[in-house]
Structures are given as structure tokens and as C-alpha cells.
N, C-alpha and C positions, 0 to 999 in steps of 0.2 A: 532828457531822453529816457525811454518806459524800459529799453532794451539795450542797455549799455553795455551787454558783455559780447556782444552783435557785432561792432566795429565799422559798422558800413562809411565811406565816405562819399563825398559826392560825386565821383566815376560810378559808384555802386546804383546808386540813385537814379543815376543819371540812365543806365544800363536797365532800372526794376520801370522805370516810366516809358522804356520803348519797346520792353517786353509787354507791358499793359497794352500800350499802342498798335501792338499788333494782335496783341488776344482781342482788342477789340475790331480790328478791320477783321480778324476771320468772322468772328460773328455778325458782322451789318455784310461784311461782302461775301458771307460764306464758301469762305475759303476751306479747301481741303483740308488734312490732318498733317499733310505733305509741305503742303506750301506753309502750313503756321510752324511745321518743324523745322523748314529748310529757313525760312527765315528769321528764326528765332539761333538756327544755328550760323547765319552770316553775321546777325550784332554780335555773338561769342567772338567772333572771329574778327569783327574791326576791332571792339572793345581789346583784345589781348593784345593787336597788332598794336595799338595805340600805348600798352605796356613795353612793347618792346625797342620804342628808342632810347636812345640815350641818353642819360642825366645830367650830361656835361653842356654846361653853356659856354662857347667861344667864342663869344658877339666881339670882343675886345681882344682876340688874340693877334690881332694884326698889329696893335700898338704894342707889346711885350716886345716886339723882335729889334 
């Protein structure tokens, strides 16, 4: 990797190719300045939601009991 002090992982990745995806629909569908913002601000927005569950897996907490 050319930029190892960068850290990105593949959520990051995954996040820079739907931001590309949508730079590129405003330019073929010319899209407003509005819609390329407001959309670019709903991925921030699943992307963080998608940070915010929890870490805890309890697939097998029914057999502990």
C-alpha cells in the first residue's frame, strides 16, 4: 500500500466508491449542486448508522442459560 499512514479500511472503500458513484450520476444525469450534496450527505449518514450497532454477538446466548 503507497499510503500506509492513511488507515483506510474496506467500509472506507466501500464509502470512496459510492461517493465516486454519485459524482458520477450528477455528471451523466446532471444533477444539481443540491442533490450531489444532499446525497452525498445520506451515504455519511447510513455509513455512521452502520457504525453505531453493537459489537456484541449473542447468536448462542440462549444455550448459556
Amino acid at each position: 500500500m503507497f499510503y500506509s499512514y492513511i488507515k483506510l479500511g474496506p467500509r472506507d472503500g466501500v464509502m470512496l466508491i459510492s461517493v465516486l458513484i454519485m459524482l458520477v450520476l450528477t455528471l451523466v444525469f446532471k444533477w444539481s449542486v443540491w442533490e450531489f450534496v444532499s446525497s452525498i450527505v445520506a451515504v455519511i449518514i447510513a455509513f455512521s448508522a452502520g457504525h453505531m450497532r453493537s459489537n456484541e454477538k449473542n447468536v448462542l446466548a440462549f444455550l448459556k442459560k
